[in-house]
C-alpha positions in Angstrom: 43.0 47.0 -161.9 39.7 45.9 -159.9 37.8 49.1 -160.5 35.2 47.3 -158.2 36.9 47.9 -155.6 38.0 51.7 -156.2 34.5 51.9 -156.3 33.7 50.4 -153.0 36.2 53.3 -151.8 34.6 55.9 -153.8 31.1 54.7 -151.6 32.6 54.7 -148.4 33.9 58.1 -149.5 30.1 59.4 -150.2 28.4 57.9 -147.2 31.6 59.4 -145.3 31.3 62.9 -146.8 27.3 62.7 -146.9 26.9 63.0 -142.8 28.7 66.5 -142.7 28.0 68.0 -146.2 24.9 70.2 -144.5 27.5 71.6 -142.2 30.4 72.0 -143.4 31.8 73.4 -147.3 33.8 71.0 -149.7 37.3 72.0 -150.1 39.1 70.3 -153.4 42.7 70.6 -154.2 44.7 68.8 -156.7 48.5 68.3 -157.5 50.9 67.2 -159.6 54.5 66.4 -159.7 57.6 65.6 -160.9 60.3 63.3 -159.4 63.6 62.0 -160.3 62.6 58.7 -159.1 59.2 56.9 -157.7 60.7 55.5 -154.3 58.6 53.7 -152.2 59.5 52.5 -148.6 62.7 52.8 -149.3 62.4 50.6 -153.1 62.0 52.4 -156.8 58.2 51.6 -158.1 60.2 52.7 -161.5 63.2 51.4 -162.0 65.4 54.0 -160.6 63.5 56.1 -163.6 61.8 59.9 -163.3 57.9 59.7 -162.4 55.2 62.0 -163.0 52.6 61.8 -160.4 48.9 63.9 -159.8 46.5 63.9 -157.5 42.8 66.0 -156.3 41.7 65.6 -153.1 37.8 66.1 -151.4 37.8 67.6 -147.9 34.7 68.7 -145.7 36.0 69.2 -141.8 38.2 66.7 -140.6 36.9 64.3 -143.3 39.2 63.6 -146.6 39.0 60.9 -149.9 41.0 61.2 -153.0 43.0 59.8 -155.9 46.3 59.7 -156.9 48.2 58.5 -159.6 52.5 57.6 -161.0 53.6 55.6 -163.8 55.7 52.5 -162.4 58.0 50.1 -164.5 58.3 46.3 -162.2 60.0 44.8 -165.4 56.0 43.7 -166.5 53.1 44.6 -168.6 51.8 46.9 -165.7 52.7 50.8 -166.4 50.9 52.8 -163.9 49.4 53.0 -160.2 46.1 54.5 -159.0 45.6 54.9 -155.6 41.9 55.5 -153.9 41.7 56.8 -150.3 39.2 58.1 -147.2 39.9 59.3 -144.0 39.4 61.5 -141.0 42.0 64.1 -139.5 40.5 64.4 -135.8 42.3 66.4 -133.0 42.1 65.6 -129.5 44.5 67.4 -126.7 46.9 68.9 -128.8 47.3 65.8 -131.5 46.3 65.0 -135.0 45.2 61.6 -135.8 44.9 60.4 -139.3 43.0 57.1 -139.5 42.3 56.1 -143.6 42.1 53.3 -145.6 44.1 53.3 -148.9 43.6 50.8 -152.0 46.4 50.7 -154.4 45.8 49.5 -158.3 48.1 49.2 -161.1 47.1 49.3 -164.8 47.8 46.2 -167.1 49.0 43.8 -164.5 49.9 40.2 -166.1 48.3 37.5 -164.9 49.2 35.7 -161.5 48.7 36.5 -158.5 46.8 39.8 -157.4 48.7 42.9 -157.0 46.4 45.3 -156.0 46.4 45.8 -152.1 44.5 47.4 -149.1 45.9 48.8 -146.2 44.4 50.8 -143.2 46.5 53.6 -141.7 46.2 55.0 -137.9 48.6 57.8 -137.3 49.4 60.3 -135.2 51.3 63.5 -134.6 52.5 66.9 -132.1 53.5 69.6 -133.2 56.2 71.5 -130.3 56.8 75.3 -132.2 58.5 74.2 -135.6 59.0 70.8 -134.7 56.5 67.9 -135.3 56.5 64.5 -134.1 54.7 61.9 -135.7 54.0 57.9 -135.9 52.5 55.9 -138.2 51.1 52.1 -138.9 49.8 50.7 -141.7 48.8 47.0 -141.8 47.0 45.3 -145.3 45.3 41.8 -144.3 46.9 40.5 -147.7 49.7 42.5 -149.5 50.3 42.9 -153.2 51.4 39.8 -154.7 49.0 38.1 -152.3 51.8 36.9 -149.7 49.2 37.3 -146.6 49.1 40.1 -143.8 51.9 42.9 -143.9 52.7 45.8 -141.4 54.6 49.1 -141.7 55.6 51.5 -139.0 57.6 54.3 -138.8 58.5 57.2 -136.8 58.8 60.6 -138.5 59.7 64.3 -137.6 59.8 67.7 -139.4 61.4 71.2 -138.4 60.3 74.4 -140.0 63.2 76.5 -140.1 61.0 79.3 -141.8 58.4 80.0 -144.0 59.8 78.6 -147.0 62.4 75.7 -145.7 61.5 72.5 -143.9 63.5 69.3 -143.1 62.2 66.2 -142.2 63.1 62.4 -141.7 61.7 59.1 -141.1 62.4 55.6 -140.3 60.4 52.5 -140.2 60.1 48.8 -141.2 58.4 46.4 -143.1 57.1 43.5 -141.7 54.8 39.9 -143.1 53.2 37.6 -140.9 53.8 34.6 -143.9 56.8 35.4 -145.2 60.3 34.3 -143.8 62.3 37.2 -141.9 64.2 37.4 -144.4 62.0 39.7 -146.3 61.3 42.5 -143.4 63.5 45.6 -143.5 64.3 49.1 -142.4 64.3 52.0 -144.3 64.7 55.7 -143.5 64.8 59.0 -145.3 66.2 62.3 -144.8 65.4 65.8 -146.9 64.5 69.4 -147.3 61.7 70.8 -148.9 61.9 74.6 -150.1 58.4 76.7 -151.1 60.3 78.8 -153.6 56.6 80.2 -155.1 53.2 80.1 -154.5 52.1 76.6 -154.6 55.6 75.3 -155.7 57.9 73.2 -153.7 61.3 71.2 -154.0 62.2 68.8 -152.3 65.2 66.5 -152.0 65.7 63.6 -150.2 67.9 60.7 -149.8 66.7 57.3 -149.2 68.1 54.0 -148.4 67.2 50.6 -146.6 69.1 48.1 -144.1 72.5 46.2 -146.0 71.3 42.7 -145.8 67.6 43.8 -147.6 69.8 45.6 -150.3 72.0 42.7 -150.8 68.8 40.0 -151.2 67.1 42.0 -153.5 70.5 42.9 -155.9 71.2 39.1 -155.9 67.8 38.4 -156.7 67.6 40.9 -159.6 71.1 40.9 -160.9 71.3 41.4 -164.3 68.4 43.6 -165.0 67.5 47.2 -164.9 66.2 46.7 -161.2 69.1 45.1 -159.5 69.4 48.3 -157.2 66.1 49.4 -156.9 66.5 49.2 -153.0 70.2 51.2 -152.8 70.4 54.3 -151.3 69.7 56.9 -153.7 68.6 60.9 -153.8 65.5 61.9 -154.8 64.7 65.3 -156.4 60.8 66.8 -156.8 58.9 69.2 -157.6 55.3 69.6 -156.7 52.4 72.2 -157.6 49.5 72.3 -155.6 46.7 74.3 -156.6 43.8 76.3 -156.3 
């Protein structure tokens, strides 16, 4: 992984934090969590295997950085991914924005092209009573497996029934300025989450992706462990959060 640039994230973190530290307190939280599968965009990051995943995060206002971390299995020598992130969480007329940049590593990876990715995130969302609409867009000027400039976008929305039961849904797609069409494809998710103790939740979700993305990528890796890494599947997890 190319600590040199987790630490370039880890400064723009500092000089982020360092303007509002005399006003405002530092707030840090971590998690960690258990899943029955690492699901990605609609793909497994583990081979349709269970994940456990951890986190802290550093707040101060509307001002955010952090780290987080799952085990992965890609069928190579790399085993886990650490992701480094900063942000701000302003609100303007009723709306919260969330504009970040996010760089993701992975441990061990064999040689070849580079893996490890940024991307820059501007997103936004309204809550209406329980319901809250949201968009996001994420765009990385070269992708992992250097294949050039990608963007993401999706649409999302959550409804809390009560205190302790939510459900929520999205649906975007992937997209690559230098790849062939081919490779861009929807994928959506639907679930429930349930706060069944403090700082616990579960959450299960389904996910799936378009037929003709599905297809490519079982043809492409049939015969091995991760022939259906991009089927629809269910996902169950549990997350603490604490203090």
């Amino acid at each position: 992984m190319k600590l040199t640039k987790l630490a370039l994230c880890a400064a723009a973190a500092t000089a982020l934090f360092s303007g509002s530290a005399m006003a405002q307190d530092f707030a840090v939280t971590g998690n960690v969590a258990i899943v029955s599968d690492y699901v990605f965009r609609g793909v497994s990051q583990t081979g349709e295997d269970p994940a456990i995943q951890g986190g802290v995060d550093v707040t101060t206002g509307p001002f955010y950085a952090g780290l987080w971390a799952s085990n992965v299995d890609f069928g190579t020598s790399t085993d886990a991914e650490i992701d480094a992130y900063v942000g701000v969480k302003p609100e303007l007329g009723g709306f919260t924005f969330d504009l970040a940049a996010i760089y993701y590593g992975y441990i061990d990876t064999p040689t070849g092209p580079d893996v490890d990715y940024w991307e820059f995130k501007a997103a936004g969302s309204r809550a209406f009573g329980p319901l809250t609409l949201g968009a996001a867009l994420y765009y990385s000027p070269e992708f992992t497996g250097e294949v050039g400039d990608a963007l993401y976008y999706e649409g999302n929305a959550a409804y809390a029934i009560n205190d302790a039961w939510s459900i929520s849904g999205a649906v975007g797609q992937q997209t690559y300025g230098d790849l062939p069409s081919s490779a861009e494809y929807v994928t959506w998710n639907l679930g429930a989450s349930w706060a069944f103790a403090p700082h616990l939740t579960a959450d299960l979700r389904y996910h799936d992706t378009e037929e003709d993305y599905k297809d490519a990528i079982s043809s492409a890796l049939k015969g091995t462990k991760f022939e259906d890494i991009a089927q629809g599947r269910v996902v169950l997890g549990i997350k603490a959060v604490f203090p």
